[in-house]
C-alpha positions as MATLAB code, in Angstrom:
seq = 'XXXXXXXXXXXXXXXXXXXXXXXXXXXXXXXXXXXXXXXXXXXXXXXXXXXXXXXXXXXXXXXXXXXXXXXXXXXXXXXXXXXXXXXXXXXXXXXXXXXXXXXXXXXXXXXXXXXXXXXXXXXXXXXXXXXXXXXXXXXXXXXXXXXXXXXXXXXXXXXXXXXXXXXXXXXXXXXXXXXXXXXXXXXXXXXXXXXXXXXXXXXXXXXXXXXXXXXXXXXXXXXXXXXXXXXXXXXXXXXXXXXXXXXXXXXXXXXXXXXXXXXXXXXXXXXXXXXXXXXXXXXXXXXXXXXXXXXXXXXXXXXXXXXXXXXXXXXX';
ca = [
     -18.721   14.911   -0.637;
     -17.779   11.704    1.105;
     -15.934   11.477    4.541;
     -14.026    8.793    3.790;
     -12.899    7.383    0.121;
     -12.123    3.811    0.200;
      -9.512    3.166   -2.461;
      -9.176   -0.491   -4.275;
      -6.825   -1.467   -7.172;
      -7.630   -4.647   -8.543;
      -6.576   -7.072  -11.274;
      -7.921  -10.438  -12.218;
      -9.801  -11.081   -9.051;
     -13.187  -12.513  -10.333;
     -12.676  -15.009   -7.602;
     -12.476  -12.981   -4.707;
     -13.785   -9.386   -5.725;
     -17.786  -10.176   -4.733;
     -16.808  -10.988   -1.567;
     -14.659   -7.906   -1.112;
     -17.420   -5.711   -2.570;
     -20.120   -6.987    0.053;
     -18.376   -6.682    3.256;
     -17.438   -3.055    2.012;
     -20.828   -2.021    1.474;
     -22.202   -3.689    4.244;
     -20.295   -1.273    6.507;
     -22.162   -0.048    9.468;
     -20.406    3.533    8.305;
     -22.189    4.831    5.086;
     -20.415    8.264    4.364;
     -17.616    6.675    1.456;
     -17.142    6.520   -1.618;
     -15.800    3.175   -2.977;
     -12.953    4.184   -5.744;
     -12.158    1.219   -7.720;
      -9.006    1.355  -10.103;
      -8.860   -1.547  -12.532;
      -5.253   -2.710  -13.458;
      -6.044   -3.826  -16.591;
      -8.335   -7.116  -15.509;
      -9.154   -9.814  -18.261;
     -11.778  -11.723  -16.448;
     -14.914  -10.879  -15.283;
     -13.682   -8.345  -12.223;
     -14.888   -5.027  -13.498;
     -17.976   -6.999  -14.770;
     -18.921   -7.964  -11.441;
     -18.132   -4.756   -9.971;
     -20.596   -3.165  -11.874;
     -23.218   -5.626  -10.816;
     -23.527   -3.836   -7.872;
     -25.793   -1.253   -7.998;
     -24.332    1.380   -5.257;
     -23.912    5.023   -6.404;
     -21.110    5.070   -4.318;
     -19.075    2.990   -6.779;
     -16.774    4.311   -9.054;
     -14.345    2.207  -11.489;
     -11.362    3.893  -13.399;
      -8.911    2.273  -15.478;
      -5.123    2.488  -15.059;
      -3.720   -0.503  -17.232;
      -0.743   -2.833  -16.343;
       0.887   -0.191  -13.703;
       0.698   -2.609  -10.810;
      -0.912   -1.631   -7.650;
       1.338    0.829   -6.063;
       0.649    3.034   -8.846;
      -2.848    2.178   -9.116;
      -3.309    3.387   -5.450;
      -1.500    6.587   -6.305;
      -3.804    7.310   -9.035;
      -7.015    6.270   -6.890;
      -5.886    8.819   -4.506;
      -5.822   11.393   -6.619;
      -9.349   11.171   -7.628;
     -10.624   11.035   -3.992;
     -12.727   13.357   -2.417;
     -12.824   12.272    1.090;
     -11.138   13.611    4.029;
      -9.848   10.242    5.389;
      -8.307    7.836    3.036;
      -8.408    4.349    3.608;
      -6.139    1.532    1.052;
      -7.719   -1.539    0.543;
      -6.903   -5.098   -1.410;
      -9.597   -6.441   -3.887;
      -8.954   -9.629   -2.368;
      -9.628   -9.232    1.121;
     -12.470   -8.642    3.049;
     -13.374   -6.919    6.668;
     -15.024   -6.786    9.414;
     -18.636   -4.431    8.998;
     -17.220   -2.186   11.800;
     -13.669   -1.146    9.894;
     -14.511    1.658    8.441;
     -16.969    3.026   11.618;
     -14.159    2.028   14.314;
     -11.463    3.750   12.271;
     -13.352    6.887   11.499;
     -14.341    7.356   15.087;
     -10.320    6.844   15.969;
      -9.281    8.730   13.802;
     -11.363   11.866   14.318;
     -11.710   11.489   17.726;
      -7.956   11.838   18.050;
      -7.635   14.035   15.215;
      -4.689   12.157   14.044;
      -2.645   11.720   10.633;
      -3.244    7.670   10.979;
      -5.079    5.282   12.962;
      -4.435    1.577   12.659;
      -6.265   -1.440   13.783;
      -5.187   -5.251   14.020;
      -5.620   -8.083   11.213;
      -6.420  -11.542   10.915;
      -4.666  -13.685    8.017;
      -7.163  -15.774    5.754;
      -5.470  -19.077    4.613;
      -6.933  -19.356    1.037;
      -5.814  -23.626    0.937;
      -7.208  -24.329    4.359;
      -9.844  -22.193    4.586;
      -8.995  -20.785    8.303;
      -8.015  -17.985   10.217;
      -4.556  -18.194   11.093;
      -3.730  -16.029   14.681;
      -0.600  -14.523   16.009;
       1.249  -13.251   13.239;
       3.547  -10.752   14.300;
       3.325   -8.365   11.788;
      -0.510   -8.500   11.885;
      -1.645   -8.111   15.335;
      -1.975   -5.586   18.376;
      -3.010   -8.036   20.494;
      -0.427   -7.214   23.381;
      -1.319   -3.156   23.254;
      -1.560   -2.222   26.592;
      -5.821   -1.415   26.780;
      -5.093    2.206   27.969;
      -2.739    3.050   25.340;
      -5.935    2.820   22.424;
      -6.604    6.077   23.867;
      -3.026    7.563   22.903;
      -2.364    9.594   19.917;
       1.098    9.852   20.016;
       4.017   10.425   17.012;
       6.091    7.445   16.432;
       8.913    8.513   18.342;
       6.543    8.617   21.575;
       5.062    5.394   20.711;
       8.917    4.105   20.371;
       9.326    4.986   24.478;
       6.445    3.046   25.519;
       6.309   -0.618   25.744;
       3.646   -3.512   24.557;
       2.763   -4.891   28.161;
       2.543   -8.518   27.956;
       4.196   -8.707   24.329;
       6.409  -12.097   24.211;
       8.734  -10.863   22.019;
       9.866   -7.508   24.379;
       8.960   -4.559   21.780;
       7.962   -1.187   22.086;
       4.760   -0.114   21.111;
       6.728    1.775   18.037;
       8.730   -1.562   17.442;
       5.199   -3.043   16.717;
       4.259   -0.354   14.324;
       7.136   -1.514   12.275;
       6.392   -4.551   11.675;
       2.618   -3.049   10.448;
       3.757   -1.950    7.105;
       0.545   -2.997    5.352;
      -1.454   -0.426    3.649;
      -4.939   -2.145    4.352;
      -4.986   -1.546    7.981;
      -5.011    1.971    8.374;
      -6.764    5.195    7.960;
      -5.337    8.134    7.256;
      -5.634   11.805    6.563;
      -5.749   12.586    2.845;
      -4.724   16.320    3.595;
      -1.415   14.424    5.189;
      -0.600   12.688    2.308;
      -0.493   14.892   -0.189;
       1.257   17.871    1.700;
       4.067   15.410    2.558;
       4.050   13.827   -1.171;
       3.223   10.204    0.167;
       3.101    7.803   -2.659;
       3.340    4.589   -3.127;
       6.851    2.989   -5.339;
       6.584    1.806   -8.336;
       7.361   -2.155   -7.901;
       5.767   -5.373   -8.854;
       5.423   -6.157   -5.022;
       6.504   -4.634   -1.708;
       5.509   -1.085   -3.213;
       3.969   -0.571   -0.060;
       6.605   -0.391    1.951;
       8.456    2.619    1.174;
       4.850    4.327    2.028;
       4.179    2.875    5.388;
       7.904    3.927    6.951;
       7.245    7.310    5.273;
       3.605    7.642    6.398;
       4.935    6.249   10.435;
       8.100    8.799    9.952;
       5.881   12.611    8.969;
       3.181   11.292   10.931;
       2.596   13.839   14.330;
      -0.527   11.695   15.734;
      -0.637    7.977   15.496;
      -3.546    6.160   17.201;
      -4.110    2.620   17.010;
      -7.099   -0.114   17.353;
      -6.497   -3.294   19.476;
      -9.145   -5.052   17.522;
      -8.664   -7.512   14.341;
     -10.803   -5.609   11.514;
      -9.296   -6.733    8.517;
      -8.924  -10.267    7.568;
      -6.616  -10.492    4.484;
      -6.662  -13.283    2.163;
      -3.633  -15.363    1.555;
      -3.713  -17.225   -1.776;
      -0.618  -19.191   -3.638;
      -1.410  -17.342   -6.870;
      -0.816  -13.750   -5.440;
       2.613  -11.845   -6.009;
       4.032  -12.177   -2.659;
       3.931  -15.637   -3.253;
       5.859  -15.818   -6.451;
       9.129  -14.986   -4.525;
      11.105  -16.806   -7.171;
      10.171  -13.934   -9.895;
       9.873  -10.577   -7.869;
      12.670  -11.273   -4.997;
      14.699   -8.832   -6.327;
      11.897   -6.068   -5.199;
      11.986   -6.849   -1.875;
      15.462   -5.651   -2.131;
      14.356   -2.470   -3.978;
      11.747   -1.320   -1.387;
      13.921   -1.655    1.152;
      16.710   -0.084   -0.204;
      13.716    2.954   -0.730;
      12.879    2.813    2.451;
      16.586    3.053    4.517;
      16.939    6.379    2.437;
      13.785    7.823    3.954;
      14.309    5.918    7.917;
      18.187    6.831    7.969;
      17.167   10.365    7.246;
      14.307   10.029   10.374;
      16.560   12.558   13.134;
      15.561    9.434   15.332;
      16.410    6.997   13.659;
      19.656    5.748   15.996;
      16.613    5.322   18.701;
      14.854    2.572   16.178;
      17.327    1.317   14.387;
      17.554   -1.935   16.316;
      13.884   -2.681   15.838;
      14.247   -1.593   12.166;
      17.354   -3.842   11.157;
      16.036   -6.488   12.507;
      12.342   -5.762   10.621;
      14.219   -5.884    7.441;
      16.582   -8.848    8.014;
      13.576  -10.955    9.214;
      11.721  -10.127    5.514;
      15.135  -11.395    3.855;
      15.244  -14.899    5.582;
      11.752  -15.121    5.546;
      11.929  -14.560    1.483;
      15.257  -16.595    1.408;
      13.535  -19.634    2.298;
      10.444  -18.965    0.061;
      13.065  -18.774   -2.802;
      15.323  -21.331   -2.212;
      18.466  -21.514   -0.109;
      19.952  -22.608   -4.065;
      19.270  -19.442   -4.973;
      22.455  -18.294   -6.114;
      21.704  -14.729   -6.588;
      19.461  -14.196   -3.938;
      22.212  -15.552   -1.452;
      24.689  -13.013   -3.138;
      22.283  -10.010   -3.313;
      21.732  -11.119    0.839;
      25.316  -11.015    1.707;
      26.011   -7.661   -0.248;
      23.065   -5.938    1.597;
      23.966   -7.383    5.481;
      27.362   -5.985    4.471;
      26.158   -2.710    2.920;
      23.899   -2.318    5.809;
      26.782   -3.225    8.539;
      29.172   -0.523    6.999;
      26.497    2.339    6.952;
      25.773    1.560   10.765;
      29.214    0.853   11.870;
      29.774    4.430   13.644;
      26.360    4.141   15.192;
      27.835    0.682   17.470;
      25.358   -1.224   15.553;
      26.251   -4.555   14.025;
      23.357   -5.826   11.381;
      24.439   -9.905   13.066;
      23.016   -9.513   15.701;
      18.955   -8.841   13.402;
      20.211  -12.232   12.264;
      20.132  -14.499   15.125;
];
């Protein structure tokens, strides 16, 4: 049985997949297996998956489900003891899997995370200093820590420009494809991910940071994730409406967190940010979109009225 099972939904990705495939199985860590769920693909993806002869490999089908529920059904055939999520479109560094594993059982946590670099697809660069991708302003002595997320919400990112906590900076890392994390931890808190065309991820990250009792995290960039115009997130125009969805997911599961009056700064102004970011992406002429934005600041607003909280200020 495998330490760690790597777990990849993929769909059309002919393009990108070889490249994904390599840099997993060029790992300086050997103990995975490399769980490949196919979404349905009608180019040459599985094909080229298959190419590779690893025994480590394995390819299941689970047609036109998207990828949240592609994931969920790649994690129920793994074996390993860590689970790790990864995109078919991406690629990493050949020290992700070895510098998580050694994180995460050294601290014998529920997650460990590590930093990411975005890929720009059109101009063929690394792009630094995304916030929602980096730990580049973690303290050096607090990669040590293995902390819940309510202790990581007291301490604070030395150096970081934009004065957050340590926890405020976990928020913002509600990717899937940076983490490692216990598989034992999943299941006995019934962690899945939603069932959306897009953002299904993020209903699982604020659940995973919420149960979680140890959280340690990696300063270093290990994951360098692809950005590309023909991905979902980029056809905001279509799927805007799930952004909306996850989130209103996840304020059922971080309204219920007994801490969450301690976050919910940091948290409001997470989710306001990924509304203006995806009202620009879809037009400020988007009618509905404009609506659907006003009706959630003012949904929002009531539900944190008695906590002195008042969702304007996330928005300037």
């Amino acid at each position: 049985m495998s330490l760690v099972s790597v777990i990849v939904p993929v769909y059309n990705l002919e393009k990108y997949i070889k490249e994904c495939v390599i840099s997993l199985l060029n790992q300086s860590f050997k103990d995975f297996e490399l769980i490949f769920v196919d979404d349905g693909s009608k180019d040459k993806t599985v094909e080229i998956i298959k190419s590779f002869n690893d025994k480590r490999i394995k390819i299941f089908k689970n047609d036109k489900k998207g990828a949240g529920l592609a994931r969920n059904f790649g994690l129920s055939k793994a074996l390993g003891k860590w689970v790790v999520f990864f995109d078919g479109d991406d690629f990493c560094n050949e020290k992700y899997l070895e510098k998580l594993v050694l994180c995460a059982e050294n601290n014998e946590v529920d997650v460990a995370i590590c930093g990411a670099l975005e890929y720009s697809e059109k101009k063929k660069r690394f792009r630094k200093g995304k916030i929602s991708h980096t730990l580049e302003y973690l303290d050096d002595e607090a990669k040590c820590f293995a902390k819940s997320f309510y202790e990581w919400s007291d301490i604070q990112a030395k150096g970081d420009k934009f004065g957050r906590s340590c926890g405020d900076m976990l928020l913002d890392l509600a990717e899937p494809w940076n983490k490692i994390y216990r598989r034992e931890f999943l299941i006995q808190n019934k962690l899945e991910f939603a069932s959306l065309p897009c953002s299904e991820d993020l209903p699982f990250a604020y659940g995973v940071l919420f149960c979680a009792k140890k959280i340690s995290l990696i300063k270093e960039n290990l994951v360098f994730i692809r950005k590309r115009p023909s991905s979902l997130s980029y056809s905001t125009n279509k799927n805007w409406i799930n952004y909306f969805l996850a989130y209103e997911i996840t304020d059922k599961i971080a309204f219920e967190y007994p801490y969450f009056d301690k976050i919910k700064e940091a948290y409001c102004d997470r989710k306001f940010r990924t509304y203006k970011y995806f009202y620009k992406k879809a037009g400020v002429l988007n009618f509905p979109y404009f609506l659907k934005f006003m009706n959630e600041i003012k949904r929002i607003n009531d539900i944190l009225k008695e906590q002195r909280y008042n969702v304007f200020k996330a928005l300037f």
